[in-house]
KEKE-3310 file (N, C-alpha, C; in steps of 0.2 Angstrom, whole numbers, plus 5000, padded with zeros to 4 digits):
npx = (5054:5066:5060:5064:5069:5055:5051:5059:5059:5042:5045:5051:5043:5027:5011:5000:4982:4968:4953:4941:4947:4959:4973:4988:4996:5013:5015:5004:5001:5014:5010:4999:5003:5013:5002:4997:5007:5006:4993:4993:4987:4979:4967:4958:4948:4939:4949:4956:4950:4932:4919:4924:4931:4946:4955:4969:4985:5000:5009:5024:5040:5051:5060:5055:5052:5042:5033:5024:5007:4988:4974:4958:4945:4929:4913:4908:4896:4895:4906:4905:4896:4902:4914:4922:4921:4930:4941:4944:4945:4955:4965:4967:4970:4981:4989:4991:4998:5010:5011:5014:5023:5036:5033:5036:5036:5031:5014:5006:5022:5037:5042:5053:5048:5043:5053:5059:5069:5073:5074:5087:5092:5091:5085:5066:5065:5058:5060:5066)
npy = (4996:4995:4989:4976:4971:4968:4960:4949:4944:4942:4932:4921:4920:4909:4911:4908:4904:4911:4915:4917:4930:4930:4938:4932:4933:4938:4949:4957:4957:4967:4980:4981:4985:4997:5004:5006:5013:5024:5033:5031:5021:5004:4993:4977:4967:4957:4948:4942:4933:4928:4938:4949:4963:4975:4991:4998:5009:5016:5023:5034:5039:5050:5051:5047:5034:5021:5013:5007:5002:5007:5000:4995:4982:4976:4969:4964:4969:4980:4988:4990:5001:5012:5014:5026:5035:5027:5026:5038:5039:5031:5034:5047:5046:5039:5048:5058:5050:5050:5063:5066:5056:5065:5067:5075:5076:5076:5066:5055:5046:5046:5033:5021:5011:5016:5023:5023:5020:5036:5039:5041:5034:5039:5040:5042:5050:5048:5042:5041)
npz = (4996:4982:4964:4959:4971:4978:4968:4970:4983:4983:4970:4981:4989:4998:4989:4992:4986:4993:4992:4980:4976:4979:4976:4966:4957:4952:4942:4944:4957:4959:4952:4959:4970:4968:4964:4976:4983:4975:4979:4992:5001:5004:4997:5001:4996:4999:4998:5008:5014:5012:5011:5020:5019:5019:5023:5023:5028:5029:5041:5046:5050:5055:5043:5031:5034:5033:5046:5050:5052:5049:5049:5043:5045:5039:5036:5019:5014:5023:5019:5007:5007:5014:5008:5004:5014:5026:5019:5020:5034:5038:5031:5036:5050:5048:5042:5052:5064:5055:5059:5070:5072:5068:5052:5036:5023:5009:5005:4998:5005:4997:4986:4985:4977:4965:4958:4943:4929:4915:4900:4899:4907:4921:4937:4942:4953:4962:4976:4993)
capx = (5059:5066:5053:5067:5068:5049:5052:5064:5054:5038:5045:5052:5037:5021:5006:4991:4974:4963:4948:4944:4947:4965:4980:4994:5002:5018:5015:4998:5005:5018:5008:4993:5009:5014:4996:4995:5013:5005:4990:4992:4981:4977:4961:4958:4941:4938:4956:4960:4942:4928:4912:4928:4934:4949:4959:4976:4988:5005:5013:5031:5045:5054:5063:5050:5051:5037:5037:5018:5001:4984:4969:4950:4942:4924:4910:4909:4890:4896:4912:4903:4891:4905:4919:4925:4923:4932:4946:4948:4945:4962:4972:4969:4973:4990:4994:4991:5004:5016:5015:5017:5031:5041:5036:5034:5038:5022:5009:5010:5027:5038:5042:5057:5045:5040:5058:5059:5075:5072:5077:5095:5094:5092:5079:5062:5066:5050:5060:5067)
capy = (4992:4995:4984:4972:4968:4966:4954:4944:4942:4938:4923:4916:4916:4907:4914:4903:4908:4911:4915:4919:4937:4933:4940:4928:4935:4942:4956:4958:4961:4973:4986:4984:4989:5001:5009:5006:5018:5031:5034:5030:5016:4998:4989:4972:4969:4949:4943:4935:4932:4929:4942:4954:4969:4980:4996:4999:5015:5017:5028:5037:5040:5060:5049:5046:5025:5015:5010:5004:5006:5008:4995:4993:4978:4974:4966:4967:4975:4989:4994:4996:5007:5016:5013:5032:5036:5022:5027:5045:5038:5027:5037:5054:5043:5038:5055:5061:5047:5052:5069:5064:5055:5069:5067:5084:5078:5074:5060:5049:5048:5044:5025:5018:5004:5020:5023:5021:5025:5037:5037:5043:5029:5043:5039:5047:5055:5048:5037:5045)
capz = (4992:4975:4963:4958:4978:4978:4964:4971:4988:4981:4968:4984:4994:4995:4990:4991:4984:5001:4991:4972:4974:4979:4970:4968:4950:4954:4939:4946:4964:4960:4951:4965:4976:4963:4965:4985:4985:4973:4984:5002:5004:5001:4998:5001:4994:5000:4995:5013:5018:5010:5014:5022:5016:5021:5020:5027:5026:5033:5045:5044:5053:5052:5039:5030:5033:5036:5053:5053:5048:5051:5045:5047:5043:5037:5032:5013:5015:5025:5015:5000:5009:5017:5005:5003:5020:5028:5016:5022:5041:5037:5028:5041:5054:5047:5042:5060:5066:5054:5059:5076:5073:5065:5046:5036:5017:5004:5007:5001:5007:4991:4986:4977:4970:4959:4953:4936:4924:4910:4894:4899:4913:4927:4942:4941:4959:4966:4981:4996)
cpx = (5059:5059:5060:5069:5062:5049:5054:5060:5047:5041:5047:5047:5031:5015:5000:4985:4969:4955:4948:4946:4955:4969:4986:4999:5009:5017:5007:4998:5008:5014:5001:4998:5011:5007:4994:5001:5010:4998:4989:4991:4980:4972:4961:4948:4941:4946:4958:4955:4936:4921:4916:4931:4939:4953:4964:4979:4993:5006:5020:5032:5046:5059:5059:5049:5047:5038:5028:5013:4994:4977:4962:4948:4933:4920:4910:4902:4891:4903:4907:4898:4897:4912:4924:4926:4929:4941:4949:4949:4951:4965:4972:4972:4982:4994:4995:4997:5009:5018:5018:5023:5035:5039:5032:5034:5030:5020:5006:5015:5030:5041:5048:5054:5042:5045:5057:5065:5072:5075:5083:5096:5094:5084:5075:5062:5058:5053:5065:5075)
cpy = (4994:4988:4976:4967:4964:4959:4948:4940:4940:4932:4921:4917:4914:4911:4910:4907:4906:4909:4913:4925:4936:4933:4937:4929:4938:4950:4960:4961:4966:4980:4987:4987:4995:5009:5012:5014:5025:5033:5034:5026:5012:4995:4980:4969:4958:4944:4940:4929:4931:4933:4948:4956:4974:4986:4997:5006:5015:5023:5027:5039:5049:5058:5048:5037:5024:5013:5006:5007:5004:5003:4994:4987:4978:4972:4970:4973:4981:4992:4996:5001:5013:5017:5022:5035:5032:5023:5033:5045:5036:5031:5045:5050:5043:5044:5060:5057:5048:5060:5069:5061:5061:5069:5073:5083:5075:5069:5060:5049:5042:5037:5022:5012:5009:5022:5018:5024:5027:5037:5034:5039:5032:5038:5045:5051:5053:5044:5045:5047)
cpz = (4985:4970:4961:4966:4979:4974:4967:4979:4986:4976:4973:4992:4994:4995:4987:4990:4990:4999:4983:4970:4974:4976:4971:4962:4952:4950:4943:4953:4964:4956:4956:4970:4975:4964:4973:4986:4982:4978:4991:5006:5000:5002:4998:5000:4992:4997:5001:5016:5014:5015:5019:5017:5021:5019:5024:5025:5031:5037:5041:5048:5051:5047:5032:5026:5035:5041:5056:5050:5052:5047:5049:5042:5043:5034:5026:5013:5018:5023:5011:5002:5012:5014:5006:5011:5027:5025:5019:5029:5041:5037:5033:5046:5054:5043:5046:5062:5063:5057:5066:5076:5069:5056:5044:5030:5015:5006:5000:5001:4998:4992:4983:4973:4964:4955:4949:4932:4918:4906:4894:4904:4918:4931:4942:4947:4963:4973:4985:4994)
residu = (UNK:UNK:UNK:UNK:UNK:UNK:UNK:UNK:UNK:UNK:UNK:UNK:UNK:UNK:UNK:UNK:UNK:UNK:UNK:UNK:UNK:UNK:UNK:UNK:UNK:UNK:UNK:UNK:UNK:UNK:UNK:UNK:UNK:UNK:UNK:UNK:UNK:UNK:UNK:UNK:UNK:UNK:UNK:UNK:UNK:UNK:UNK:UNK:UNK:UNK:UNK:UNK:UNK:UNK:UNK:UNK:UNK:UNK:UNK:UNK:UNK:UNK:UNK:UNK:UNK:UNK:UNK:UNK:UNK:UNK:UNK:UNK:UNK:UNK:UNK:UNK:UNK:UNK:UNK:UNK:UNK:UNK:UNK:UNK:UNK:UNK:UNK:UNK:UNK:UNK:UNK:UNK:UNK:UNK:UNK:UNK:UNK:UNK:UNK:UNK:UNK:UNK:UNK:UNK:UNK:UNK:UNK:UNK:UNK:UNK:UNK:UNK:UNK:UNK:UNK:UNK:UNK:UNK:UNK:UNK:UNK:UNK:UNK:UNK:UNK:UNK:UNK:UNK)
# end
């Protein structure tokens, strides 16, 4: 979704603080979104749960939409022992499933929450 989309879906949803790691800002949401789209993969580092940690990553369509993703959970002591691996376990995974489904373009698959107009008001070309 455009990020003005995002916006407008987050202020009209709840978002209650689980633990104290969880993120409830709107601005603070939309740029971990922002980072989730530029890399591939989301961390979750005790925000729904206390003493759990996870990592997620989407699949792609031969469109290159979102159609699902892939996530492991864990205790916090064994991400941080495995954190870097855990990440490349996720994210091959769901770039296996997209190839399987038909997707062929860059990984991470482009975002419109990364368009941004330049000077001249044009779109940076980063969405599909």
């Amino acid at each position: 979704l455009p990020e003005a989309e995002v916006r407008a879906y987050l202020a009209s949803s709840s978002r209650p603080k689980l633990t104290p790691e969880t993120v409830t800002d709107i601005d603070d949401l939309v740029e971990e979104l922002k980072r989730v789209a530029r890399v591939g993969f989301a961390v979750d580092r005790e925000e729904g749960l206390r003493g759990v940690c996870c990592v997620g990553a989407a699949y792609f369509d031969e469109r290159g939409f979102p159609v699902g993703s892939y996530g492991v959970s864990l205790p916090k002591a064994r991400f941080d022992e495995t954190y870097e691996l855990t990440i490349e376990a996720v994210s091959k995974a769901a770039n296996m499933a997209s190839a399987i489904l038909g997707y062929s373009g860059p990984l991470p698959a482009p975002s419109p929450l990364l368009d941004t107009p330049d000077a001249a008001g044009r779109m940076n070309g980063r969405s599909r």
